[in-house]
N, C-alpha and C positions, 0 to 999 in steps of 0.2 A: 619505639622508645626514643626518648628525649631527656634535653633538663632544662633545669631553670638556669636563670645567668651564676648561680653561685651555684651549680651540680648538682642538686637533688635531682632524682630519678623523675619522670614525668612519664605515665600510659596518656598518649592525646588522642583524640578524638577529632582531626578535623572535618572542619564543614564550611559549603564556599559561601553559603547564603545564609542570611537572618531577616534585617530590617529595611532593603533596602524598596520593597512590596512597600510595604510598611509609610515610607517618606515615601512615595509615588500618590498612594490613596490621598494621604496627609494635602499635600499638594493641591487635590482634586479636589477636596472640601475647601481648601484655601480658596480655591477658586472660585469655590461658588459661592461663601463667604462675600467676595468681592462684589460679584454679579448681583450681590444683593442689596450693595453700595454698606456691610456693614465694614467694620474694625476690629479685626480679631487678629492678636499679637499670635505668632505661631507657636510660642509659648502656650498660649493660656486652652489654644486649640488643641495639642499633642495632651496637656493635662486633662483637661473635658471628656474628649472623645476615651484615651487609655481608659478611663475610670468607667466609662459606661463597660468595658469589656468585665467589669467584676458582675455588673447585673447581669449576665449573660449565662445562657446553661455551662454544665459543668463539661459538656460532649461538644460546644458548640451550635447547638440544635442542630447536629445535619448540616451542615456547609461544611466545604474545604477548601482548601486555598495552599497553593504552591508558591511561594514567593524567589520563583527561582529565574534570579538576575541571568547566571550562569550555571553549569551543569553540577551535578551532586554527584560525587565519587560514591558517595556511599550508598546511593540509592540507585548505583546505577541509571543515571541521567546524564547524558554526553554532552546537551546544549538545555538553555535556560530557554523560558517559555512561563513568564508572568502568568499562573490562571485560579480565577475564581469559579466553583462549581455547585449549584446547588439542585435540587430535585424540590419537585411541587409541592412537596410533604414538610422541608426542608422551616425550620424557624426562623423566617430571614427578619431579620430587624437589625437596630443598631448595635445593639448590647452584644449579640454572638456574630454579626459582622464584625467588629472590633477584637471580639475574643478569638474567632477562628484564624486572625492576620496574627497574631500573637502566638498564639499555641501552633501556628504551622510554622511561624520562625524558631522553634523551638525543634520541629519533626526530624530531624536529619540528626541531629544531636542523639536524641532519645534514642533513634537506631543504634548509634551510636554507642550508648552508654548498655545497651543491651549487650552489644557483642562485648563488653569489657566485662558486664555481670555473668557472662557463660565464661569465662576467664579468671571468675570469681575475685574479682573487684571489688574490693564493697565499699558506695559513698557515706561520709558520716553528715561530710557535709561541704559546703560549696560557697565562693565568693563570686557574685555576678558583678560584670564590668561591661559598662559598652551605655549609651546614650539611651538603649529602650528601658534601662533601671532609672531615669533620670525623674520618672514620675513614682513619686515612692508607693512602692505595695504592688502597684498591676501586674509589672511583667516577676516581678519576683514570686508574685503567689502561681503565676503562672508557670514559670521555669521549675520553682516547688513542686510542683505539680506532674511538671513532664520528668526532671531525675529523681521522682521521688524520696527526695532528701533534704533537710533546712538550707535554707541559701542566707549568703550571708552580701550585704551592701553598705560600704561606706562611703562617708561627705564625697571621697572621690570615684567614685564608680563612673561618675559622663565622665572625666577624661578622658584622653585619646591619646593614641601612641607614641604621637608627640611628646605628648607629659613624659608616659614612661622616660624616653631616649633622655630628655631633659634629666629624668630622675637620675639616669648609670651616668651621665656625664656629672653633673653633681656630686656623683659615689668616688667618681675616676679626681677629682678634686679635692673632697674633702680629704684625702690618703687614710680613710679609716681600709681597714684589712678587712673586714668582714662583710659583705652585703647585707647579707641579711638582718646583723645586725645596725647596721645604717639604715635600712629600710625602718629597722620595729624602732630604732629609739627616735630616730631623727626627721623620719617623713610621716608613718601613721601613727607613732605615737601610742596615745590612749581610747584614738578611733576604733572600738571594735565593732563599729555596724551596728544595725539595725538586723536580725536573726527571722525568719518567716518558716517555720512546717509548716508543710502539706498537710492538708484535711485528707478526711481517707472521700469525702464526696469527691475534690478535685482531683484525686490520683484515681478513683473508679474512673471520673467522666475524660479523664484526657486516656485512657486506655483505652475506652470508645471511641473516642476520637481518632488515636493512633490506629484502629486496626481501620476505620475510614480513610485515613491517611498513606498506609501500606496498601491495601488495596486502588485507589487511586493514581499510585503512580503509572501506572498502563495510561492512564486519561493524558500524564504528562508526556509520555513517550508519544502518544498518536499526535499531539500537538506539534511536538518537535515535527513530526515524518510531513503532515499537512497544513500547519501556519510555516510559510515561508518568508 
């Protein structure tokens, strides 16, 4: 248990890894982008590529992907070990390439949110924050998806915690008494987001996915013991 800066109660769920697989692939294409003598802003490529992740099965077609910079308390992983895995059967293309780097930054989470739902938690609903919401819809139909619950994103969702720190020193100035309410009247205002449910297709297919994803971590473990 935890709180917010102004004491509400907080059940959190941490997890060490999300996107930073993610900016590596990114990268990679960038690269070859070049190789090819073309111009593609890293903008317009992070936009392109996320969006092909919506053509993509609701399961991933059969790929998995660990994005794990560092170790995962939750999952039981002591050291991090980057791996992509697929089998010959496996749907590899761009679309559920895309989608499987997304939905597995997501994995550790959902573990997560599981053990809070046998503690009988219950989400109604969720505001995503962090740089992979920055292309509107992809990663949010996809985090919909894995806590099975509306997610909600507004204009500031890519800031970064910078902003935040910026935001309580602003609070610590203005001499308003209340957080919270300096946050609702004077920073978000009438920003309520943009709202995305879960289709019951992508909450079946990332359930597939997940029990490929739990089983899978042995794959990560044997990496750690023999890539040194």
């Amino acid at each position: 248990m935890v709180t917010t800066p102004s004491g509400d109660l907080v059940g959190m769920v941490h997890t060490n890894n999300c996107s930073s697989d993610i900016n590596a692939w990114m990268k990679l294409f960038q690269e070859i982008t070049e190789a090819l003598g073309l111009e593609v802003r890293t903008e317009r490529l992070f936009s392109v590529l996320f969006k092909e992740a919506l053509k993509g099965d609701p399961d991933c077609g059969g790929l998995l992907s660990y994005g794990y910079y560092s170790g995962e308390n939750i999952t039981g992983v002591n050291e991090g070990r980057p791996l992509f895995v697929r089998s010959p059967e496996s749907k590899f293309n761009l679309a559920n390439f895309m989608r499987v780097h997304l939905a597995s930054a997501f994995g550790a989470m959902r573990i997560g949110l599981d053990i809070l739902k046998e503690e009988n938690v219950q989400i109604d609903k969720l505001v995503g924050h962090g740089g992979i919401f920055k292309t509107p819809e992809v990663g949010q139909r996809i985090l919909a998806a894995a806590m099975e619950a509306p997610v909600t994103v507004m204009e500031t969702a890519s800031e970064g915690g910078a902003w935040g720190i910026a935001l309580l020193a602003a609070y610590l100035e203005s001499g308003d008494a209340d957080l919270s309410d300096f946050l609702e009247q004077k920073v978000f205002g009438e920003d309520e987001g943009v709202t995305i449910a879960p289709t019951e297709a992508d909450m079946e297919g990332y359930r597939v996915f997940m029990e490929r994803y739990r089983e899978g971590i042995e794959i990560e473990k044997t990496a750690i013991q023999k890539l040194i």
